[in-house]
C-alpha positions as CSV (number, residue, x, y, z in Angstrom):
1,X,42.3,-4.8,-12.6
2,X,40.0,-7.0,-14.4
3,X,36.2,-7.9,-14.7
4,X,37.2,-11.2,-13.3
5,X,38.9,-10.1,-10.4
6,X,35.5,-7.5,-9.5
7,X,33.4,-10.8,-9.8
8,X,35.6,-13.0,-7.1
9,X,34.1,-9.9,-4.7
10,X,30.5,-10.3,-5.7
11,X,29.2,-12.8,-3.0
12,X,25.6,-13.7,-4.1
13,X,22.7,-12.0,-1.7
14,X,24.8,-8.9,-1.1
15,X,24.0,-5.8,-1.9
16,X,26.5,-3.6,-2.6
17,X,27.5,0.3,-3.4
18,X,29.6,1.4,-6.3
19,X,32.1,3.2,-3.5
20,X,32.5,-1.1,-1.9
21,X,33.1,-2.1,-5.6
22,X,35.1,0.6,-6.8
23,X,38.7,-1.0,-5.1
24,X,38.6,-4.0,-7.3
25,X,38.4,-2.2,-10.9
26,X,40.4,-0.1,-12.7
27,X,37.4,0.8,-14.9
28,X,34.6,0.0,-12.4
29,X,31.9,1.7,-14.7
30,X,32.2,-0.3,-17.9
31,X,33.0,-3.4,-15.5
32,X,29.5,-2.9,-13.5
33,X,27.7,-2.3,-16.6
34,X,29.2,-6.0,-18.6
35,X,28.5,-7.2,-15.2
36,X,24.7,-6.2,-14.7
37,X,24.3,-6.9,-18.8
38,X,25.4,-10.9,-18.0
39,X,23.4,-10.6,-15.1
40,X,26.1,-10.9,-12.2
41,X,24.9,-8.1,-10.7
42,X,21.3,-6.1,-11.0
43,X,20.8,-2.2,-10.2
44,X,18.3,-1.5,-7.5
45,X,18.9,2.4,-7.1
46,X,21.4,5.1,-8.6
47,X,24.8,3.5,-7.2
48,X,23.6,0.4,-5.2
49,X,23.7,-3.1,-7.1
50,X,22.4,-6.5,-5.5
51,X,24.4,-9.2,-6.1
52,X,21.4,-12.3,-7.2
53,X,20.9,-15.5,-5.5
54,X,18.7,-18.2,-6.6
55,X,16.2,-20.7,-5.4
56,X,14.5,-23.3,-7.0
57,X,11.7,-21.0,-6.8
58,X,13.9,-17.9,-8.8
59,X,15.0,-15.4,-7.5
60,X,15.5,-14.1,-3.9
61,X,15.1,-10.7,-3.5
62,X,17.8,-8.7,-1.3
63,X,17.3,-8.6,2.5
64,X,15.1,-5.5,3.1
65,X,18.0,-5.0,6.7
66,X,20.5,-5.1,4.2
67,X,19.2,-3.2,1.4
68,X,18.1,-0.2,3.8
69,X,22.1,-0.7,5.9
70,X,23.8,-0.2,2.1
71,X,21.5,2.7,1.1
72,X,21.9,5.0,4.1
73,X,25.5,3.6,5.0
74,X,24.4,3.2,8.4
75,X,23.2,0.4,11.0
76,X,20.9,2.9,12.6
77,X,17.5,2.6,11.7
78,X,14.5,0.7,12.5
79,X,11.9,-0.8,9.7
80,X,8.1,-0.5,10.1
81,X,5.5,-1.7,7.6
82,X,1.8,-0.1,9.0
83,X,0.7,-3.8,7.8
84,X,2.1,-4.9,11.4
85,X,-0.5,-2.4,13.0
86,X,-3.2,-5.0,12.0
87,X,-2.2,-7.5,14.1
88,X,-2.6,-5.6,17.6
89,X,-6.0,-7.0,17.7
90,X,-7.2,-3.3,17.6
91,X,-9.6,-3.8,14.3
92,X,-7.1,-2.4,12.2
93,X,-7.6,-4.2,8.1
94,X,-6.1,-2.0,5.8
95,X,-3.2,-2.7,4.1
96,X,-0.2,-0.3,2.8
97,X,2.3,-0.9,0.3
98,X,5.4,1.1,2.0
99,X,7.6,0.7,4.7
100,X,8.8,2.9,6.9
101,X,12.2,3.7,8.0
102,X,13.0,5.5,11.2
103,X,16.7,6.8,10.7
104,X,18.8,9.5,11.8
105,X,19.8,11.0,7.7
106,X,17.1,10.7,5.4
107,X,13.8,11.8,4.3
108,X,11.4,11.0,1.5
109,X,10.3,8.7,-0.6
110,X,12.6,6.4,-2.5
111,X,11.8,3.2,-4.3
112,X,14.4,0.1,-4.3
113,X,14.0,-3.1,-5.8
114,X,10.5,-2.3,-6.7
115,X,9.3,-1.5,-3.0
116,X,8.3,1.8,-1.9
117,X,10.5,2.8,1.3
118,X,9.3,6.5,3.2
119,X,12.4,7.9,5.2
120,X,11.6,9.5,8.2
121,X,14.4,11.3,10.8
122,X,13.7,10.4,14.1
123,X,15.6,11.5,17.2
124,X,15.1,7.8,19.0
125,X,13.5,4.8,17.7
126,X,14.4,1.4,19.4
127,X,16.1,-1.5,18.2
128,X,13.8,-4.0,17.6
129,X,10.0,-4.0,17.6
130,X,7.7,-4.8,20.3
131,X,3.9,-5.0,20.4
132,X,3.7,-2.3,23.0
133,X,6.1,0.1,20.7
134,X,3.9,-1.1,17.7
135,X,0.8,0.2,19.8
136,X,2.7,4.0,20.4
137,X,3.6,3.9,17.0
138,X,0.3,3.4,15.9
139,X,-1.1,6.0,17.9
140,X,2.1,8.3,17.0
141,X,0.4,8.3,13.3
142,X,-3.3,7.3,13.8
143,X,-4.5,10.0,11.5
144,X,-2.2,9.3,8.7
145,X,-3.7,5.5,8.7
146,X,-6.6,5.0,6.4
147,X,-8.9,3.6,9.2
148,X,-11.3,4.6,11.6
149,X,-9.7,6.6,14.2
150,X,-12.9,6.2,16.9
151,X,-13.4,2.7,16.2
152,X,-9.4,2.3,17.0
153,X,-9.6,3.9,20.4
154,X,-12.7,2.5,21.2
155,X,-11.3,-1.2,20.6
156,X,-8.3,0.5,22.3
157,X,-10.2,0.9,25.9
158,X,-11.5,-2.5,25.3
159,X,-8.0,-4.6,24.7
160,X,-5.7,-2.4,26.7
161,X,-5.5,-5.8,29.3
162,X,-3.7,-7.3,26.7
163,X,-0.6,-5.0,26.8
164,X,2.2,-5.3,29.2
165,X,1.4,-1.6,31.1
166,X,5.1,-1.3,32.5
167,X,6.8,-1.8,28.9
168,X,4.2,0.3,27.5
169,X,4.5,3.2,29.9
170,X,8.5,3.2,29.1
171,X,8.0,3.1,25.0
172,X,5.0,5.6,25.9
173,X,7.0,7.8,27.4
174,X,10.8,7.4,25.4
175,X,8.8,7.4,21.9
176,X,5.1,8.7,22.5
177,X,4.3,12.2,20.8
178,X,2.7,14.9,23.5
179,X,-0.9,13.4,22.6
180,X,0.1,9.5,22.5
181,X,1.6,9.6,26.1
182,X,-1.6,11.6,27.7
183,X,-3.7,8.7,25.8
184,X,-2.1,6.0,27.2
185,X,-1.8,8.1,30.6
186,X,-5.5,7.7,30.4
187,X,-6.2,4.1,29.6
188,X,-3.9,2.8,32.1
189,X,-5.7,5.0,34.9
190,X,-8.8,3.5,33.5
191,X,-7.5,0.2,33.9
192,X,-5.7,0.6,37.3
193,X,-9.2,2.2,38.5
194,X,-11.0,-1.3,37.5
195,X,-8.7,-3.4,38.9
């Protein structure tokens, strides 16, 4: 099977792994090389290629959902950037330049298309992101966060009002660590004590 008949199976914005490729080449390796050397195709990690699209702008970098989905052949996982910790309204400023990823298979560090991704196994993670899961998570890894800690749980007591307690108390208690839940325990008895 030829070059040509790889590229009809390249659809621009996809990412793709060798293994999705390999079924449309007799000689995928020299194919996928002539392919990323005219630029049909670009290598983002050992094995996993993006397919470019364009804008008038240049180009459009792969969908991070997609890019992670290829990687760890799996739809299970949940992205967090410790950027989206800033906007709880909690003080927080700094700013990272990783993303998370909550999945069920890998750990470490890898880099793809130029971004720094940290693995991390976890036994449950949601399926989309709330504010109130964004608040456990926070306090889940407040001491790995370059801010100040006091400062965060002070601001904390002062902006708990602003958090739906019900949905919190369920992410507290399906995703909390030991120390998270008894935190928020405490707040909301603080709060139901003032009302």
């Amino acid at each position: 099977m030829s070059k040509e008949r790889l590229r009809q199976h390249i659809i621009p914005g996809e990412v793709y792994r060798r293994a999705d490729l390999e079924l449309y080449s007799t000689a995928i390796d020299r194919h996928l090389s002539e392919l990323i050397r005219e630029g049909s195709l670009l290598k983002l990690n050992q094995g996993l290629y993006y397919a470019p699209r364009f804008s008038k702008f240049g180009l459009i970098p792969p969908d991070d959902h997609l890019l992670i989905q290829r990687f760890v052949k799996d739809g299970a996982f949940l992205l967090i950037s410790p950027n989206a910790f800033n906007m709880l309204g909690l003080g927080l400023t700094q700013l990272y330049n990783t993303t998370w990823v909550y999945n069920h298979k890998r750990k470490g560090e890898f880099k793809l298309n130029g971004k720094k991704f940290e693995f991390r196994i976890k036994a449950s993670f949601p399926d989309k992101v709330t504010r109130e899961y964004l608040l456990v998570d926070m306090l889940n890894n407040i001491d790995e966060l370059e801010e100040d800690r006091d400062n965060i749980l002070s601001k904390l007591e002062q902006y708990r009002s602003t958090f739906n307690t019900s949905a919190l108390t369920e992410v507290a208690s399906k995703y909390g660590s030991g120390k998270t839940k008894r935190l928020i325990k405490s707040n909301l008895r603080k709060l139901k004590r003032r009302a």
